[in-house]
N, C-alpha and C positions, 0 to 999 in steps of 0.2 A: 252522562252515561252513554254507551256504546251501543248500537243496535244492529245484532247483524246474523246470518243464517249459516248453519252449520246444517249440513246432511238435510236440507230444508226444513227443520225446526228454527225455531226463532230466538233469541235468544239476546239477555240487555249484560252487559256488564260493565266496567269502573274503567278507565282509561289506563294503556299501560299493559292493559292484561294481555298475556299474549295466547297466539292460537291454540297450545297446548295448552293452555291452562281453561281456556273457554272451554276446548273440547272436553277436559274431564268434567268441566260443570254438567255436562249434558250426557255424563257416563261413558263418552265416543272412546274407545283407544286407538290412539296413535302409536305406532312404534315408534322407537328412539334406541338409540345404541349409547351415544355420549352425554343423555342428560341426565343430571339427577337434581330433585328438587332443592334447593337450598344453596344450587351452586350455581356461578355462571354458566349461560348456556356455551360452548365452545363452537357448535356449526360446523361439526367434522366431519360428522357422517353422511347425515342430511337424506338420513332414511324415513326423518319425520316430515317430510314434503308432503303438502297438502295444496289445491286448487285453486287459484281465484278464480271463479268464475267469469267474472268481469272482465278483470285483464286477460285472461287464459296465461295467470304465472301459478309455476311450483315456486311457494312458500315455504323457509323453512318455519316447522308448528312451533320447535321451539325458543325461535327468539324473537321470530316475525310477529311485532302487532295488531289489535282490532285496528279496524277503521268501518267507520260508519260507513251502514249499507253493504258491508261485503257479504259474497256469495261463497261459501266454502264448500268444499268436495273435498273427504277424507279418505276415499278408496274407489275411485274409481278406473277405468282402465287406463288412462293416461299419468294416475298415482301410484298404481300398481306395477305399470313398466318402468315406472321412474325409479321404483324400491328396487325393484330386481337387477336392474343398472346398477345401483349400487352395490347391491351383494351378491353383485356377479363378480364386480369390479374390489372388493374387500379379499373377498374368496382366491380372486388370481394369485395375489401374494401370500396367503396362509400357510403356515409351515406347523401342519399338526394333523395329528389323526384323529377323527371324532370316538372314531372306535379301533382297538388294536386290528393291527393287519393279519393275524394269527385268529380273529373271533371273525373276520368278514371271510376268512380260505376254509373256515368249518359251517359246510354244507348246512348241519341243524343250529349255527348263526350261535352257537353256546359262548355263555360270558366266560370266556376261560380265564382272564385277569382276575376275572373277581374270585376263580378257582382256585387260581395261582395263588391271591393273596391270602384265603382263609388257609391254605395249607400253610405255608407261610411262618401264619400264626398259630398252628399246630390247631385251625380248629376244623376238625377233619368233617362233623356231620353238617357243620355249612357250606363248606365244600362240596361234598356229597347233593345236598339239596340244589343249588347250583347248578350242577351236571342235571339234576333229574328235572331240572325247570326243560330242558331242550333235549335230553338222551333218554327214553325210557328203558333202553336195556345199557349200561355203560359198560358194565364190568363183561359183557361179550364184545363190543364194542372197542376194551379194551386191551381184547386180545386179537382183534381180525380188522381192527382199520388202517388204511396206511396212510393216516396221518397227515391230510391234506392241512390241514391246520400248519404243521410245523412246518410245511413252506411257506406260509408268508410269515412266520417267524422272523422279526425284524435279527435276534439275535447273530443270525447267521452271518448278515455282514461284517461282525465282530469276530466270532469263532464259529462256536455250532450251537445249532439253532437247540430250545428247551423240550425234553421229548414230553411233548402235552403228554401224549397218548399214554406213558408210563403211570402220569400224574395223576389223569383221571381213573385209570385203570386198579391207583394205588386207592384211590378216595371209594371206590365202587366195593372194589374187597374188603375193606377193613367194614362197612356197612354190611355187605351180604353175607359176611363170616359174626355179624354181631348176635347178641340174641335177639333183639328187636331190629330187622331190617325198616329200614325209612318206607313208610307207605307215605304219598300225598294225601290231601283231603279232598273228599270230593262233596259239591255241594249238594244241595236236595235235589231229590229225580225230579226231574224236569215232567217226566211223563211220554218224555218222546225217545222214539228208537229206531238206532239205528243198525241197518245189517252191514257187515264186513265182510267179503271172499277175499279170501286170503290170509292165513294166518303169520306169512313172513314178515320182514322187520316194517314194511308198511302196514299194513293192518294193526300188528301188534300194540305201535306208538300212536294207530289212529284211536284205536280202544283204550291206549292208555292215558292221552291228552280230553278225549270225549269224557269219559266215564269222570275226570273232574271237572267236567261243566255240568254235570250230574245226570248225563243222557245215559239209559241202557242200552249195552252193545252188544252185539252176538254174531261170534265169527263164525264163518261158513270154512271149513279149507277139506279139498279130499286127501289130504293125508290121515294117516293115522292118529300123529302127534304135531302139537306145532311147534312153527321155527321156521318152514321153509328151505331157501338153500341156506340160511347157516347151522340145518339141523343135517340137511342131507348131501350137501354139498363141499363141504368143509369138512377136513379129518379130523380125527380126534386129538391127536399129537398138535395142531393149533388150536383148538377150541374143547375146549373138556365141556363134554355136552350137562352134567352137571352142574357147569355155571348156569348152562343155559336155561338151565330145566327149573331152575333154583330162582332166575331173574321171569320168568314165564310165571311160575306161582306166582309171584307177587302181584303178576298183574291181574290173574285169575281172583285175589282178593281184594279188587276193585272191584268184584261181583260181574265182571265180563262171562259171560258164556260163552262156552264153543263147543261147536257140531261140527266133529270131526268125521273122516270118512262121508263126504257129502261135498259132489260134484257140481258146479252149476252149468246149467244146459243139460243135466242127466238127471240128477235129485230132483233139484230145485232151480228153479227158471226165473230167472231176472225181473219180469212182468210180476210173480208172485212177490217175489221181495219188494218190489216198488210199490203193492199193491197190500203187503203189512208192514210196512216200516217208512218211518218218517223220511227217512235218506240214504241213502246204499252207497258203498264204498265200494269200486273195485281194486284189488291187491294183490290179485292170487298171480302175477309172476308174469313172464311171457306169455303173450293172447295166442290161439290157434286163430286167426284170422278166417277160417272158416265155417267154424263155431257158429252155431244158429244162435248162441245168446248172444253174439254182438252186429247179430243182423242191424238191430237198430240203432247202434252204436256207431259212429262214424270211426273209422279207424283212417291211418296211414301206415310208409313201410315199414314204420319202429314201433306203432302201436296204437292205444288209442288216444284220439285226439281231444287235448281238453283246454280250457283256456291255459295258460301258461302261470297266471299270478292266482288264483283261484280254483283249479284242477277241477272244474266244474266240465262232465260231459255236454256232450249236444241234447242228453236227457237231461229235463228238470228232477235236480235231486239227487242225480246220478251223480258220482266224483269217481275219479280215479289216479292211480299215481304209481311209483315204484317199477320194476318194472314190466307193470300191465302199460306203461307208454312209452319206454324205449326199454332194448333190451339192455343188460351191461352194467346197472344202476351200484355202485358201493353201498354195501351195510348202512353205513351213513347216509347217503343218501336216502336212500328208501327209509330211511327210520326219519330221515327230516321231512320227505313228504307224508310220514304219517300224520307229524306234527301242524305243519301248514293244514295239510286235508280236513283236519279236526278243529284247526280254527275259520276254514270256512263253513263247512258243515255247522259248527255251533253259529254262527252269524244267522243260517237260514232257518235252524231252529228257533231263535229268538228273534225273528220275524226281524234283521237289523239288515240292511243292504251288504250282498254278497261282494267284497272286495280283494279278500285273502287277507294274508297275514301282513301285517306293516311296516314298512321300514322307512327310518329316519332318514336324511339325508346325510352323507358321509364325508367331510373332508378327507383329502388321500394325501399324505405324504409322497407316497413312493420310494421307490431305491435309494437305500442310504447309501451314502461313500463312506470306508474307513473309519473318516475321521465324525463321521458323525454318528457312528456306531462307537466309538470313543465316548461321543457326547451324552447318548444315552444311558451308557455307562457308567458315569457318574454315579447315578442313583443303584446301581446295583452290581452284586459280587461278581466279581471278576476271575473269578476259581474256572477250571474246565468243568465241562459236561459230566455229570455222577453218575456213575454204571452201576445196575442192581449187583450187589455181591452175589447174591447167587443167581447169577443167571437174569436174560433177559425174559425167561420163562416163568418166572416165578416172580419177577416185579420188587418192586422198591418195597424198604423197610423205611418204618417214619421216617426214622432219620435223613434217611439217603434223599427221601422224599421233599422235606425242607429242606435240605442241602441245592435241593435243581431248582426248590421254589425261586429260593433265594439271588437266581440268574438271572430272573427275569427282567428287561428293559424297563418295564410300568408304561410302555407304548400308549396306551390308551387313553383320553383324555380323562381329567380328575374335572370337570365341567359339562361331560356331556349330556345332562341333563339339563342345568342349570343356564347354559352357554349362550345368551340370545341372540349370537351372531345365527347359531345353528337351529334355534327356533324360527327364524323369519325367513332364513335359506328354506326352511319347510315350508312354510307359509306361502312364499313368491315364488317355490319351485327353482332358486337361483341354481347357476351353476356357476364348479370350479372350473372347466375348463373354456371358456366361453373367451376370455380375455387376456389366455395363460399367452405369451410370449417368450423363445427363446430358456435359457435354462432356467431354472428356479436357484432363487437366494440359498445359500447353506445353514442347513438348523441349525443351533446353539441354544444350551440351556444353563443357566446363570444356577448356581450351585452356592450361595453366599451367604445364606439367609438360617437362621436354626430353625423354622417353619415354615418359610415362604418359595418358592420356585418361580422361577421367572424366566419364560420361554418368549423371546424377539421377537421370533416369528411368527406368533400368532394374537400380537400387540396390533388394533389397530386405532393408534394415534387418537384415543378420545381425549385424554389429556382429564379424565375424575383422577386417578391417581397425584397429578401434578399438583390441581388442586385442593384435595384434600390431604396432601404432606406441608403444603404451605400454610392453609386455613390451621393444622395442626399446632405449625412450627416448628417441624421438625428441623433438626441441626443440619441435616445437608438435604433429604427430603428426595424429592426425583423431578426431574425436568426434561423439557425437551434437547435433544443434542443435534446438531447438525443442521442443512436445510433441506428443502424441496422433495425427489422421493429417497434419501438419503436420512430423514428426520425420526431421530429415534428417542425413546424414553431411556436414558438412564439414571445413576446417581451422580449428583456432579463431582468436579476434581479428579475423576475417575475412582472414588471411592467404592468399597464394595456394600452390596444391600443390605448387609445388616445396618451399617451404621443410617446408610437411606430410611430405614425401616425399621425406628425404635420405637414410636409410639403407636402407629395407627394402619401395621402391617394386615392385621384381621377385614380393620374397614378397608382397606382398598382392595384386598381379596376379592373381600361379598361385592364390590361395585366395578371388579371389573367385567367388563359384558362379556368378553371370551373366559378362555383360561390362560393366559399370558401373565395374570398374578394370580398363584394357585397354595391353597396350603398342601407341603409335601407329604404328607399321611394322609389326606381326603382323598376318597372318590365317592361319587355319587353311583347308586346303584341304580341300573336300570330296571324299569318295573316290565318283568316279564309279560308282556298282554296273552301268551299262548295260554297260560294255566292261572 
């Protein structure tokens, strides 16, 4: 037997064993991209490097040996630089987006793929809920945003880009015209509360993400009615203030209170609020910088200062956002930091470290060419752009509505949950651009298969597909082609993937560690953390 130290526990086992496999005796996880149990190990990635302390070697864990008396180290910072090396180095060549480029140009970060696809499938109130996971007001939204979203619309390299904005706008009406509009749930009162000034699209979406972590809120605004500038600022012939008034109730029956006619620094003084309320938002719009309430307030020339990821003031407790810190802010916008605001605010209520809201780490495509907007194509209708019949004022009929779904690219990764190239990128902080050189390879997406999809570019060479089509038996199966960094997986003979892929297209799916072998109807949905 073998006797040897892992993370300095002790540890005996059988000759042969190797370091991955000691480490899970001991519950350690190792990362790995290329291994799986029951196959050879292949030593491609070599993201499972581990220490000898002895030698001072990176071992790969899993094909490298015990040997009696060794000293192992499974993370420390000279195995954590060695990871990130690598998926710094994996990431250079990636040709995929983790998330569409049309969900990362919309400010409140909305899955609009996943919007696109339930409309799609004609199923409008998933859709609807979707939008309401990141937009508390849509359907005004859907009439006064301009659609930052549909510039990074990959479409447009192709012809014109998918009008989100009509889509969501269609998902929002067909709900607030039903007789049961979509309310979220919110959970049990917390007990804590918090005050809001300002009842414009910040505040409103801070009350409306709060109030489902189950805090009570209570807006402060000195208007009459609320809304803000899209009640008072915006004409009627663009926003028919009856949507508005119509997507406000709603929020009103999340049990939100508001005290309207009620000025801060006049009514009611910021000291007081801070002094009965858990946590204070500010939202009420552009600051008078001279304002004795934000004497304590740190400001600068666009507003007040707050952390940037977090919108936490120089006050404990204090937030602010919209444009109480710069002036200028889009509908969208302001309604997205309501959303962040409300998921740091619930952090400090639930006593958990104030961070903000989160995000994944991104692979970026970038600028299609033509012909790769061709490529994406594949997967979806090729008809032009569908115009409301009646009017861009009046918005799509279902029909029309599935008619644009149906444009869409599918941009977005069908793995990005799943993906653990993109899990460890999170983990090591890796980046893509660190090792980028010169232009990038041209995408291409393998279109061959009656279930499976098969993207090159974001293949990185672990070689479980190779062998578990040979382990299979399959009749032509997949192999590696070419040599050096030239070396690619396809089917041999230049066959196409169906026939590659007749018995055991599902298992090499679920094993591959990206999404370069993906079933073409799956994606995995991202789990909202805001609501």
């Amino acid at each position: 037997m073998i006797n040897l130290k892992i993370n300095n526990m002790q540890l005996t086992v059988a000759p042969g064993t190797t370091l991955l496999q000691a480490a899970q005796q001991l519950n350690i996880e190792i990362p790995t991209l290329c291994y799986m149990a029951d196959y050879e190990p292949y030593t491609s990635c070599m993201l499972c490097v581990v220490q000898d302390i002895k030698s001072d070697q990176l071992l790969p864990a899993c094909s490298a040996r015990v040997v009696n008396g060794m000293v192992i180290e499974t993370e420390n910072e000279k195995v954590r630089q060695a990871r990130k090396d690598t998926l710094d180095l994996l990431l250079s060549e990636h040709l995929g987006n983790c998330e569409a480029p049309c969900m990362r140009a919309c400010p409140a970060y909305m899955d609009i793929p996943l919007m696109i696809r339930y409309i799609k499938e004609r199923k409008f109130n998933e859709a609807l809920i979707t939008v309401k996971k990141s937009i508390a007001l849509p359907a005004v939204l859907g009439r006064i945003c301009p659609a930052p979203c549909e510039r990074g619309c990959n479409r447009k390299y192709l012809d014109h880009t998918l009008n989100i904005c009509l889509l969501k706008r269609f998902v929002a009406d067909v709900d607030l015209y039903s007789d049961k509009p979509y309310l979220p749930v919110c959970k049990k009162d917390s007990g804590k509360k918090v005050a809001i000034v300002g009842a414009g699209p910040t505040g409103l979406a801070a009350a409306y993400f709060l109030r489902q972590k189950g805090h009570s809120c209570y807006i402060y605004d000195s208007n009459r009615e609320p809304g803000g500038l899209m009640r008072y600022a915006i004409p009627d012939e663009k926003l028919d203030k009856n949507v508005l008034d119509t997507e406000i109730q709603l929020i009103r029956k999340l049990s939100v209170k508001f005290h309207m006619n009620m000025t801060l620094g006049k009514d009611i003084s910021l000291a007081e609020l801070r002094q009965n309320y858990n946590a204070v938002i500010l939202a009420m719009g552009t600051i008078n910088r001279d304002s004795d309430f934000v004497k304590d307030i740190k400001v600068f020339s666009r507003g007040i200062l707050v952390n940037s990821r977090t919108f936490e003031t120089n006050l404990p407790g204090v937030f602010a956002g919209g444009n109480a810190i710069a002036e200028g802010r889009m509908a969208i916008r302001s309604l997205a930091h309501g959303r962040f605001i409300a998921h740091s605010v619930d952090q400090l209520l639930t006593n958990l470290p104030i961070t903000g809201f989160p995000r994944r780490f991104n692979s970026v495509l970038g600028r299609l060419t033509v012909d790769e907007g061709e490529e994406y194509a594949k997967q979806a209708d090729k008809s032009a752009t569908i115009s409301p019949q009646k009017g861009i004022m009046q918005g799509y009929l279902a029909s029309e509505a599935v008619e644009e779904s149906k444009r869409c690219f599918r941009c977005d990764c069908r793995k990005q949950v799943s993906c653990k190239l993109r899990e460890y990128a999170d983990r090591y902080h890796a980046s893509q651009l660190r090792f980028k050189t010169g232009e990038r390879k041209k995408f291409s997406l393998v279109v061959q298969h009656e279930s499976v999809l098969y993207e090159p570019g974001k293949c990185i060479k672990c070689g479980l597909c190779v062998q578990i089509t040979e382990k299979a038996g399959e009749k032509f199966g997949l192999t590696f082609i070419d040599r050096g960094f030239d070396i690619r997986v396809a089917v041999p003979l230049n066959e196409n993937l169906q026939k590659g892929l007749e018995k055991v297209a599902r298992q090499c799916v679920e094993a591959c560690p990206t999404a370069a072998l993906a079933l073409n109807n799956h994606f995995e949905v991202l789990e909202d953390v805001a609501t």
